[in-house]
PDB file of N, CA, C and O in Angstrom:
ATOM      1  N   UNK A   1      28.964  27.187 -18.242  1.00  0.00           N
ATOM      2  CA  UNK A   1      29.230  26.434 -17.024  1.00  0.00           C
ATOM      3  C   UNK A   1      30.229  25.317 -17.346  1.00  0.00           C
ATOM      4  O   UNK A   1      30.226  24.885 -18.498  1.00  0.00           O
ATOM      5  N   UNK A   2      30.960  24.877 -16.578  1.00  0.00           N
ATOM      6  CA  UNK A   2      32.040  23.777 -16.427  1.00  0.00           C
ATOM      7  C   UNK A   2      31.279  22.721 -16.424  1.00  0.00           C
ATOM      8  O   UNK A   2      30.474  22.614 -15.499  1.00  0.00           O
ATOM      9  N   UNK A   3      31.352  21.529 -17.604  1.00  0.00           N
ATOM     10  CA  UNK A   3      31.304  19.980 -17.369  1.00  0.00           C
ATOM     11  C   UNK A   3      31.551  19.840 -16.060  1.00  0.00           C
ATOM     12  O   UNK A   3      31.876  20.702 -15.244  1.00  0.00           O
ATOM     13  N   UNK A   4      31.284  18.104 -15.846  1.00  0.00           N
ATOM     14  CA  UNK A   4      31.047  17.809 -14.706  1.00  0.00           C
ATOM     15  C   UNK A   4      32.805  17.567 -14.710  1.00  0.00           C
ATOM     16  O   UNK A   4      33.619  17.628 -15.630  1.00  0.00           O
ATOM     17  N   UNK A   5      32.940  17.306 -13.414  1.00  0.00           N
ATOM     18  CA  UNK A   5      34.725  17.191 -12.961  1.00  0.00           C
ATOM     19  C   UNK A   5      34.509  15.940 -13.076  1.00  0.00           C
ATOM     20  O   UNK A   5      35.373  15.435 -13.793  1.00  0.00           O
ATOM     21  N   UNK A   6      33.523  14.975 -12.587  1.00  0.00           N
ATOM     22  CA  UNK A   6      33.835  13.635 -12.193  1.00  0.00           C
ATOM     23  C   UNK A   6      33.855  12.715 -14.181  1.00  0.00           C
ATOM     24  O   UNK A   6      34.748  12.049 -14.707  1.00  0.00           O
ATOM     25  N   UNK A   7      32.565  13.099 -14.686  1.00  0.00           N
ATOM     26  CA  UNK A   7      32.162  12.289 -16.097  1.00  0.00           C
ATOM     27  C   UNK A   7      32.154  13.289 -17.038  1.00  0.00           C
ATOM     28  O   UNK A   7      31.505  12.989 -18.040  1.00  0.00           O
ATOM     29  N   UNK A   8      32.715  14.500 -17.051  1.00  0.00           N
ATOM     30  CA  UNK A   8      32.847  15.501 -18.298  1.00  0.00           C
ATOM     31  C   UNK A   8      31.357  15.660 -18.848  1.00  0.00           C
ATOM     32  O   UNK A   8      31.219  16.102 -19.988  1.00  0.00           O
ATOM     33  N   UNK A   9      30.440  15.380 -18.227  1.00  0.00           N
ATOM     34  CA  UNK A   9      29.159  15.337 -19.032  1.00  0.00           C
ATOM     35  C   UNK A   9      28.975  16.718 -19.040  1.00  0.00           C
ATOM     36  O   UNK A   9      29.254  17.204 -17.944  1.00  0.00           O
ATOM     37  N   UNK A  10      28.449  17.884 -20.232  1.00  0.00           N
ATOM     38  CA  UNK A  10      28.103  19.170 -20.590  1.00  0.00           C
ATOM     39  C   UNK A  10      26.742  19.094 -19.914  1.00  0.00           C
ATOM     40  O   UNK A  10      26.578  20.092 -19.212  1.00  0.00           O
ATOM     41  N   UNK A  11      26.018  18.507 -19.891  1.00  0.00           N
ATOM     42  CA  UNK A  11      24.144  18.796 -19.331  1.00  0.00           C
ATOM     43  C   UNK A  11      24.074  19.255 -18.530  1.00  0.00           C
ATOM     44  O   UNK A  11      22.933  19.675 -18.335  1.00  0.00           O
ATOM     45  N   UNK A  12      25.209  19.618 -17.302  1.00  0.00           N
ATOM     46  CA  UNK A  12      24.923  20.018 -16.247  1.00  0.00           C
ATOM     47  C   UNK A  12      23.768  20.757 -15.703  1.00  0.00           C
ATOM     48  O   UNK A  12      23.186  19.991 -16.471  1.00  0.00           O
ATOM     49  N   UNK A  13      22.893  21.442 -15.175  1.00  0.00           N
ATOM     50  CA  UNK A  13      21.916  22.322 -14.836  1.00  0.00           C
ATOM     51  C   UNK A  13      22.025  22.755 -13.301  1.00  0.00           C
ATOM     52  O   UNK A  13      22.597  22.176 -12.377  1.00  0.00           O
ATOM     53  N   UNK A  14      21.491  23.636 -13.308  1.00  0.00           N
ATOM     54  CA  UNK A  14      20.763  24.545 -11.984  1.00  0.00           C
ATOM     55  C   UNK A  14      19.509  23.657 -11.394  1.00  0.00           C
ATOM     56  O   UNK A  14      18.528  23.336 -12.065  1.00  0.00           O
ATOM     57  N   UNK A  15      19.725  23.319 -10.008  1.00  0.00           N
ATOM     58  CA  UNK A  15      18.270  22.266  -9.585  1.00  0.00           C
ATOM     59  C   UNK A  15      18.203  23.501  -8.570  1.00  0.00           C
ATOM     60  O   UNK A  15      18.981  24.412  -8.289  1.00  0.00           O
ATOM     61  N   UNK A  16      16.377  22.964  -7.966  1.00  0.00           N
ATOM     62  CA  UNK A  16      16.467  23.220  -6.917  1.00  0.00           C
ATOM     63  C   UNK A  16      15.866  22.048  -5.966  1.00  0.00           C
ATOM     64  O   UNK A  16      15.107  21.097  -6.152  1.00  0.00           O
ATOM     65  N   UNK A  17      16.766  22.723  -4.557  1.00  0.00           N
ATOM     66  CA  UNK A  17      16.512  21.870  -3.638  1.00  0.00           C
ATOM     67  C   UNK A  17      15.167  21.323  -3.214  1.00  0.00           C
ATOM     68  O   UNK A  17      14.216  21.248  -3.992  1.00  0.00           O
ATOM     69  N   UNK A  18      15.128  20.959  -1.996  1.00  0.00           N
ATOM     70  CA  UNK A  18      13.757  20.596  -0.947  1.00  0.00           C
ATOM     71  C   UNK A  18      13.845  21.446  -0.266  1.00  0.00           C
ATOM     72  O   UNK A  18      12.931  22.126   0.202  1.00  0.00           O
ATOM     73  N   UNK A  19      15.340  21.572  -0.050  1.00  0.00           N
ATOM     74  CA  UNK A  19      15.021  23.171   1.167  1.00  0.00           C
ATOM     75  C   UNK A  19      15.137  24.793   0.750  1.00  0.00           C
ATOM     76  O   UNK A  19      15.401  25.780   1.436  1.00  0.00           O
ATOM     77  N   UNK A  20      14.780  24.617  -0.872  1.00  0.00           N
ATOM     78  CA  UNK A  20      14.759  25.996  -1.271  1.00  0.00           C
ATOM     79  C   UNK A  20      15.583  26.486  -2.391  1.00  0.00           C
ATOM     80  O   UNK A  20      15.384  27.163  -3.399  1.00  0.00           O
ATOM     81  N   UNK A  21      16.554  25.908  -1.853  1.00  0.00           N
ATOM     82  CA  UNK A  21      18.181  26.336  -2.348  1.00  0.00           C
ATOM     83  C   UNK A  21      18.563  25.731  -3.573  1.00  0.00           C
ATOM     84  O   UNK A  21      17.784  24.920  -4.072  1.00  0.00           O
ATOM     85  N   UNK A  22      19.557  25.973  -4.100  1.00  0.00           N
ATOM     86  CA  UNK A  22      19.824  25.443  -5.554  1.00  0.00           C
ATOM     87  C   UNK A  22      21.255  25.407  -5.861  1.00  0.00           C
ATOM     88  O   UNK A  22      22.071  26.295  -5.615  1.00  0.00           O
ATOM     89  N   UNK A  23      21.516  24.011  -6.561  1.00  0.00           N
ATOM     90  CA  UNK A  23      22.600  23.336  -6.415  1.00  0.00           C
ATOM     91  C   UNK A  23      22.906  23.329  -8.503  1.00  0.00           C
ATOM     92  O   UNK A  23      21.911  23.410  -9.223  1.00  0.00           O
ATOM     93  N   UNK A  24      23.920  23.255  -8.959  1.00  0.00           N
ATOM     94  CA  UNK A  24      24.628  22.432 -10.207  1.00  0.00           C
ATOM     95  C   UNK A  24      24.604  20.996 -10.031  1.00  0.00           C
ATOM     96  O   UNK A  24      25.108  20.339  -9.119  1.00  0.00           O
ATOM     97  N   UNK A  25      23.880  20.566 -11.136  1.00  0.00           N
ATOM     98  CA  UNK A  25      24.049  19.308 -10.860  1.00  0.00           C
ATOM     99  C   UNK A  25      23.880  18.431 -12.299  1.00  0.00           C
ATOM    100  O   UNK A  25      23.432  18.792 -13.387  1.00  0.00           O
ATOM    101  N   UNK A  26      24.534  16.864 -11.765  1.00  0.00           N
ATOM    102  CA  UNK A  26      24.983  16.685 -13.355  1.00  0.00           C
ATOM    103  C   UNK A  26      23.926  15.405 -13.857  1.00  0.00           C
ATOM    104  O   UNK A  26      23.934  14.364 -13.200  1.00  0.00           O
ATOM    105  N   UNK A  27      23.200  15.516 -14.816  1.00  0.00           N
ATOM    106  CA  UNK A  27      22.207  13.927 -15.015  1.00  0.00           C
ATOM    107  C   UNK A  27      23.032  12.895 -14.960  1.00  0.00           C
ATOM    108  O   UNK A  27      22.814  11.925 -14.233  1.00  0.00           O
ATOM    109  N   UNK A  28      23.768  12.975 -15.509  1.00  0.00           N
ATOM    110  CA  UNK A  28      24.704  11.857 -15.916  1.00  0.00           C
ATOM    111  C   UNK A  28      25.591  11.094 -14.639  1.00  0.00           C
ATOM    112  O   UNK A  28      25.711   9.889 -14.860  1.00  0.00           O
ATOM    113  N   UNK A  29      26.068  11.432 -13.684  1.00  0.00           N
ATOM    114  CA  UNK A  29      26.563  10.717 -13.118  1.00  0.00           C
ATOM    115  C   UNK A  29      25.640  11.322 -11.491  1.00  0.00           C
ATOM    116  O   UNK A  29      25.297  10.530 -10.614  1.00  0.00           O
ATOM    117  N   UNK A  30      25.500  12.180 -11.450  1.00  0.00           N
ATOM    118  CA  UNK A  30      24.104  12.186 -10.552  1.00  0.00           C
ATOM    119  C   UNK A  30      25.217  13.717  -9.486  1.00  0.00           C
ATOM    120  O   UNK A  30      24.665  14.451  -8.667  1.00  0.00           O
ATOM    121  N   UNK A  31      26.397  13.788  -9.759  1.00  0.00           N
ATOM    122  CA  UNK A  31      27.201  15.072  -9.053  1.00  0.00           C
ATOM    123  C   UNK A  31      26.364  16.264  -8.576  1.00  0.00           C
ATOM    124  O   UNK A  31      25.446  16.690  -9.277  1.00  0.00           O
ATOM    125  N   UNK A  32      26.674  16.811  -7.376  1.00  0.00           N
ATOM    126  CA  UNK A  32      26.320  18.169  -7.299  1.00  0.00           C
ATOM    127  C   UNK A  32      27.262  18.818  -6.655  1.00  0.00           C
ATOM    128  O   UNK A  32      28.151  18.369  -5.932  1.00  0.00           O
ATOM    129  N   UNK A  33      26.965  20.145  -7.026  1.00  0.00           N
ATOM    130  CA  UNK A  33      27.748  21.079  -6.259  1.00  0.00           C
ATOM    131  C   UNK A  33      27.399  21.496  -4.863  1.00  0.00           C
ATOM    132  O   UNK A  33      26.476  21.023  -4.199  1.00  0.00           O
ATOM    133  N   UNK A  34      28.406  22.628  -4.409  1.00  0.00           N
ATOM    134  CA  UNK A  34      27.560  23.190  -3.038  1.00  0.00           C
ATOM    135  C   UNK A  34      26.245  23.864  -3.185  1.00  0.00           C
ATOM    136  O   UNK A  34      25.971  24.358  -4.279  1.00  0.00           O
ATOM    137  N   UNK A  35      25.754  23.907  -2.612  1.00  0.00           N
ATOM    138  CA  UNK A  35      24.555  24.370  -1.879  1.00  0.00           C
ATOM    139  C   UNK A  35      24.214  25.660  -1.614  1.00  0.00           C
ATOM    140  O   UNK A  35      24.460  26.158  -0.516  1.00  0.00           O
ATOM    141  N   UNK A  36      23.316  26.663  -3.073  1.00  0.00           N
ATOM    142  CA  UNK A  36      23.295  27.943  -2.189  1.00  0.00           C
ATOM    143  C   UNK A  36      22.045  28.182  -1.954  1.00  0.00           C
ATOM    144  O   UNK A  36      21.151  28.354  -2.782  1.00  0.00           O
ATOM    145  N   UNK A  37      21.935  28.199   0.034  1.00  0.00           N
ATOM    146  CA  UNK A  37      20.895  28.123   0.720  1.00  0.00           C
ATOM    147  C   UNK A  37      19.677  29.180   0.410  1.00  0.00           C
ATOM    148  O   UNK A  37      18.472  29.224   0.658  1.00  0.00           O
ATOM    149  N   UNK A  38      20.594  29.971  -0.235  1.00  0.00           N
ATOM    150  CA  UNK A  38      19.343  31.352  -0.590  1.00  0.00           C
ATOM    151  C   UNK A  38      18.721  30.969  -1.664  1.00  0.00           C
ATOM    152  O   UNK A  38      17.565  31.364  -1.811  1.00  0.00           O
ATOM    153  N   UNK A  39      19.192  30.301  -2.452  1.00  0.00           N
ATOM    154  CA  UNK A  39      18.495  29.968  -3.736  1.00  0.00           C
ATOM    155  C   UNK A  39      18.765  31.091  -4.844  1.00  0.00           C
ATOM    156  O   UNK A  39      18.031  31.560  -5.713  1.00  0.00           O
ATOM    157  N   UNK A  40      20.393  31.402  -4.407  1.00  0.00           N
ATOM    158  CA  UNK A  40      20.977  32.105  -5.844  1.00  0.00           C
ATOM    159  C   UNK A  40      21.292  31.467  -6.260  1.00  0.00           C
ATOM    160  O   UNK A  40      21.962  30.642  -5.639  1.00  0.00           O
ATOM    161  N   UNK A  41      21.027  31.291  -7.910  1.00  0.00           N
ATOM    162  CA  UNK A  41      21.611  29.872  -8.934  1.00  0.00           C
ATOM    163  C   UNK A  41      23.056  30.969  -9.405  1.00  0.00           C
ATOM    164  O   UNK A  41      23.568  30.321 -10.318  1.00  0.00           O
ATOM    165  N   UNK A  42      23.745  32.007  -9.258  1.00  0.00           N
ATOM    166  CA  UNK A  42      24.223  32.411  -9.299  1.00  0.00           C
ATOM    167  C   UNK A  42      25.789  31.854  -8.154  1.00  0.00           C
ATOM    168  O   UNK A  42      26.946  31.759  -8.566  1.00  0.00           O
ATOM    169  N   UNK A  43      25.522  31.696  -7.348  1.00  0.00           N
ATOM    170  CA  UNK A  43      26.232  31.291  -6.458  1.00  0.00           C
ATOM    171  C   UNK A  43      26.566  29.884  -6.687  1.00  0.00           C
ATOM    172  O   UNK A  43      27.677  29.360  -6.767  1.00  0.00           O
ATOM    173  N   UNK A  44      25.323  29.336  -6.783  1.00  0.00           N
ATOM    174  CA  UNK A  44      25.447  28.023  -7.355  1.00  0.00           C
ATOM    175  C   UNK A  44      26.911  27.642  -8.078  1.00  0.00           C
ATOM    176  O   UNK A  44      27.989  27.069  -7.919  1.00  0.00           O
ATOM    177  N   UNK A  45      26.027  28.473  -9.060  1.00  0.00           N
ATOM    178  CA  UNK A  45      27.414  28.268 -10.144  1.00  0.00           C
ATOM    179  C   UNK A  45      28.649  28.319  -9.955  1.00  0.00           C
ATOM    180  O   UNK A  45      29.498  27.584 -10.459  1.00  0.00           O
ATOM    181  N   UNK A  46      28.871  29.552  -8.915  1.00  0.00           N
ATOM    182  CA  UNK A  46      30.418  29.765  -8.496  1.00  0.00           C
ATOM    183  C   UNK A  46      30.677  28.630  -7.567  1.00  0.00           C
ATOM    184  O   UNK A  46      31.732  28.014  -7.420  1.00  0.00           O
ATOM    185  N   UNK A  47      29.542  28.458  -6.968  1.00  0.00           N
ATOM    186  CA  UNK A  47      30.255  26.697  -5.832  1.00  0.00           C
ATOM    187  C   UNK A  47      31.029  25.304  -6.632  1.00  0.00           C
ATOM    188  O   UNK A  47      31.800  24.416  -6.269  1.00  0.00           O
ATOM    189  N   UNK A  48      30.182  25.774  -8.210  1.00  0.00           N
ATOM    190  CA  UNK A  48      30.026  24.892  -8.842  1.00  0.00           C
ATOM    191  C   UNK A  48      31.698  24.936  -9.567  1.00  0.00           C
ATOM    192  O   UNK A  48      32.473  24.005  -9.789  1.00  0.00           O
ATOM    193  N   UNK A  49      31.825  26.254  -9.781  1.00  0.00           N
ATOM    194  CA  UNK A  49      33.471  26.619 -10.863  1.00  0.00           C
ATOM    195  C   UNK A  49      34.610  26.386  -9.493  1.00  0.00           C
ATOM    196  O   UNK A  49      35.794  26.070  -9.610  1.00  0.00           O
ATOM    197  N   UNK A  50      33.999  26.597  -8.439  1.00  0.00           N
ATOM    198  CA  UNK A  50      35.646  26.176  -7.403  1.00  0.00           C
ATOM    199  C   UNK A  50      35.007  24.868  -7.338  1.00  0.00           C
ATOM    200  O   UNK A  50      35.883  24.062  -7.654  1.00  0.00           O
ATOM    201  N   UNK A  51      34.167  24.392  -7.144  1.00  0.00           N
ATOM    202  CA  UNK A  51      34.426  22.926  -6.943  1.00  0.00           C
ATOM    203  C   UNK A  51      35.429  21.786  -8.502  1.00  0.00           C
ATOM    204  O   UNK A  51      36.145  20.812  -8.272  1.00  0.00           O
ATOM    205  N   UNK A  52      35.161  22.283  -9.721  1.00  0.00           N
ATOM    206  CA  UNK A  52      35.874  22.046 -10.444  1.00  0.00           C
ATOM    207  C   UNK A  52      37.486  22.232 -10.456  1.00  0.00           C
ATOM    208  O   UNK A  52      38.317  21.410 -10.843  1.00  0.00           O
ATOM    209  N   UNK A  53      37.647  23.168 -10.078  1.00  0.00           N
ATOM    210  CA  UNK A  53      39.000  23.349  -9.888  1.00  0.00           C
ATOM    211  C   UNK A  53      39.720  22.699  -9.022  1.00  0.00           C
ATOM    212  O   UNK A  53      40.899  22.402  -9.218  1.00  0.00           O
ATOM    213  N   UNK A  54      38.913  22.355  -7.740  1.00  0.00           N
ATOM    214  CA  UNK A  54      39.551  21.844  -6.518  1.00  0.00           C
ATOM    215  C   UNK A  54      40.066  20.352  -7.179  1.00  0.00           C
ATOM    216  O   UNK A  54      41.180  19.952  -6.840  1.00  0.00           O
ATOM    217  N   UNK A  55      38.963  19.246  -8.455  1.00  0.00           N
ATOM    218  CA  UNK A  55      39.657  18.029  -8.316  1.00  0.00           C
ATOM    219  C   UNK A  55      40.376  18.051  -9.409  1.00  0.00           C
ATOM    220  O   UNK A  55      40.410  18.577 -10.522  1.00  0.00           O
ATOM    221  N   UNK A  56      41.195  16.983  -8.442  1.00  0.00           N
ATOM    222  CA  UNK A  56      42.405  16.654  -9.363  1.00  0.00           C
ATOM    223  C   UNK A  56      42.287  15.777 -10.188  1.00  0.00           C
ATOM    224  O   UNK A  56      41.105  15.511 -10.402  1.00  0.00           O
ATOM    225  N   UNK A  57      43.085  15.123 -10.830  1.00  0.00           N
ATOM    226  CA  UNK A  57      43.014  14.545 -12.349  1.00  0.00           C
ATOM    227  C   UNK A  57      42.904  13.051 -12.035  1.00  0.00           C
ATOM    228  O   UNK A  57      42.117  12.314 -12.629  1.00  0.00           O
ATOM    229  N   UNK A  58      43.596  12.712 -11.229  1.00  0.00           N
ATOM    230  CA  UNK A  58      43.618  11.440 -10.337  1.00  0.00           C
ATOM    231  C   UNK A  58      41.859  11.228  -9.761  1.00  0.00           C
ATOM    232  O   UNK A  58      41.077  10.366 -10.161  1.00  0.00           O
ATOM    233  N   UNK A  59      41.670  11.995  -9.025  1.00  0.00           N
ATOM    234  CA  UNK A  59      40.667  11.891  -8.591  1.00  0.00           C
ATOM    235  C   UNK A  59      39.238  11.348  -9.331  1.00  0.00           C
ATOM    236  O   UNK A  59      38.447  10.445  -9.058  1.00  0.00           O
ATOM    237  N   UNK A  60      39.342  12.659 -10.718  1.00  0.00           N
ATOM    238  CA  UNK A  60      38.671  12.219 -11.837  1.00  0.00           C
ATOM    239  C   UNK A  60      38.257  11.022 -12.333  1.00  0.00           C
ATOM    240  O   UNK A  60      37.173  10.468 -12.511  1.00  0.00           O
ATOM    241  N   UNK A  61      39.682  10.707 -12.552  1.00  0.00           N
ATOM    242  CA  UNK A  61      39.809   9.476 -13.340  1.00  0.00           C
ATOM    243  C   UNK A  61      39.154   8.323 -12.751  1.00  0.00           C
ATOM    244  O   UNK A  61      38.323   7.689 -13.401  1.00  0.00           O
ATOM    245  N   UNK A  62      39.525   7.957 -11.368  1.00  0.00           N
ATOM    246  CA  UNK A  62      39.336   7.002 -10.411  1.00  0.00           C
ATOM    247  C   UNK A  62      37.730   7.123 -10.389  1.00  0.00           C
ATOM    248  O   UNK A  62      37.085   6.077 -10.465  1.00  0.00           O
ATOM    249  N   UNK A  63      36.954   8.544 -10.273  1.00  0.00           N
ATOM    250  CA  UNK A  63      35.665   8.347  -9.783  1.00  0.00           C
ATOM    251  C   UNK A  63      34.736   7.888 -11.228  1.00  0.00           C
ATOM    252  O   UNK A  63      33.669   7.279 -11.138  1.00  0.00           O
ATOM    253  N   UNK A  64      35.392   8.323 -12.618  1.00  0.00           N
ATOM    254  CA  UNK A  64      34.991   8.219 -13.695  1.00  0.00           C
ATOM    255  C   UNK A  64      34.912   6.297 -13.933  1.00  0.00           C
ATOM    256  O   UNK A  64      34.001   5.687 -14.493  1.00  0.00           O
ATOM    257  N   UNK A  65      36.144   5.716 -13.316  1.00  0.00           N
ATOM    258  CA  UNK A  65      35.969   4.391 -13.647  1.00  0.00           C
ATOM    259  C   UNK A  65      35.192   4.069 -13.110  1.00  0.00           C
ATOM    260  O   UNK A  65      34.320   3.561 -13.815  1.00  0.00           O
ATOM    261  N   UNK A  66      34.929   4.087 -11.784  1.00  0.00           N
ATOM    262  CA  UNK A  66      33.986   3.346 -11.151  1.00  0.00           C
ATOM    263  C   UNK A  66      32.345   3.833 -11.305  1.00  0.00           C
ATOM    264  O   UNK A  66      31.447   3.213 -10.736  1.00  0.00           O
ATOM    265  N   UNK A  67      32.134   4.852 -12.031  1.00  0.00           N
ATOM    266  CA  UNK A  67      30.935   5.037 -12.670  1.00  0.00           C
ATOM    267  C   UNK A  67      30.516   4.208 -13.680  1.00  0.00           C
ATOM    268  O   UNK A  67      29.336   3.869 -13.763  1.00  0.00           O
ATOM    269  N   UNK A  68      31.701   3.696 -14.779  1.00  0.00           N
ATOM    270  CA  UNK A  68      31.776   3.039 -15.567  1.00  0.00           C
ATOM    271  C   UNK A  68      31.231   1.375 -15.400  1.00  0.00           C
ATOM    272  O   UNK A  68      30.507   0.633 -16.065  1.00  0.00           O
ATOM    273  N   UNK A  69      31.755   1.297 -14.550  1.00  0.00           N
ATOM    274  CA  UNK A  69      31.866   0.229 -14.263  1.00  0.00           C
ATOM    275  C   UNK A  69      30.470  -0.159 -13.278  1.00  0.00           C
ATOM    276  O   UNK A  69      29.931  -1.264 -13.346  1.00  0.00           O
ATOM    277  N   UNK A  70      30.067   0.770 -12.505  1.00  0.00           N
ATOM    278  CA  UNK A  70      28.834   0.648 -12.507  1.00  0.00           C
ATOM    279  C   UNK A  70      27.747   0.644 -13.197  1.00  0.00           C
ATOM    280  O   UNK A  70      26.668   0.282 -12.728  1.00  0.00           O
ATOM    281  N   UNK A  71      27.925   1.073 -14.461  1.00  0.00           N
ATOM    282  CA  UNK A  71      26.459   1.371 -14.997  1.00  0.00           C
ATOM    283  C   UNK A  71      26.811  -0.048 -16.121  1.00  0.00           C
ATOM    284  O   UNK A  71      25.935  -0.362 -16.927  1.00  0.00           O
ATOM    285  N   UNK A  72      27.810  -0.638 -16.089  1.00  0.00           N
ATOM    286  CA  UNK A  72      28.010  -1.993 -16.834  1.00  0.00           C
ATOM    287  C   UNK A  72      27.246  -3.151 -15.890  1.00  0.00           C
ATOM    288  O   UNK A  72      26.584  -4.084 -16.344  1.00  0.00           O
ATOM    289  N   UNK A  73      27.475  -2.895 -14.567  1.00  0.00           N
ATOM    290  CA  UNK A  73      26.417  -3.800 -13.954  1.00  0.00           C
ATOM    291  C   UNK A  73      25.262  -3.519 -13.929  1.00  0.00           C
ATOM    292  O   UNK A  73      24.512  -4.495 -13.933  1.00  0.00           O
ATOM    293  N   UNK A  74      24.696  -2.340 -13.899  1.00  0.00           N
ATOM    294  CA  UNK A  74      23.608  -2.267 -14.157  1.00  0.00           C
ATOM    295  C   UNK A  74      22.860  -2.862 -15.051  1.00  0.00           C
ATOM    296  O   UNK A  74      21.833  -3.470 -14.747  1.00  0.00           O
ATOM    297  N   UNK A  75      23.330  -2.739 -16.313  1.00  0.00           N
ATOM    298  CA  UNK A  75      23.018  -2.876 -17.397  1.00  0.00           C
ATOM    299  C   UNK A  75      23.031  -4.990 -17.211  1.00  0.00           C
ATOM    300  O   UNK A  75      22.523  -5.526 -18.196  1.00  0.00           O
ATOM    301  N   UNK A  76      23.453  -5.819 -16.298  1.00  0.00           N
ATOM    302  CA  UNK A  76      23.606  -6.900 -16.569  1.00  0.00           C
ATOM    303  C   UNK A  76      22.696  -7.351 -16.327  1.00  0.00           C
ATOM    304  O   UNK A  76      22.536  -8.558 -16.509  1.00  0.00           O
TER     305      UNK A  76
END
């Protein structure tokens, strides 16, 4: 499976929902993918490989800082 797009974190996993269904999703910065309502983790995954592709590098970067930078306040 593809790291996360937003924090590169590898842990990613297969959850499942409340309503059944089961999403990619990342511990680390809390990301998920789309939503497959049937509860194929199979699908999942593929929501999960176009959603990687779709962001851009910019995007990344920008959402990666401000993760950063949140979990520094946290931490205060």
């Amino acid at each position: 499976m593809t790291p996360c797009p937003y924090c590169s974190c590898c842990a990613v996993t297969v959850e499942e929902t409340a309503e059944g269904g089961r999403v990619v999703a990342c511990p680390n910065c809390g990301m998920s993918g789309p939503e497959s309502l049937d509860g194929d983790p199979e699908e999942a995954v593929r929501g999960w490989e176009v959603l990687c592709r779709k962001m851009c590098r910019n995007c990344r970067q920008l959402y990666i800082r401000r993760i950063i930078e949140l979990k520094r306040r946290l931490k205060q």
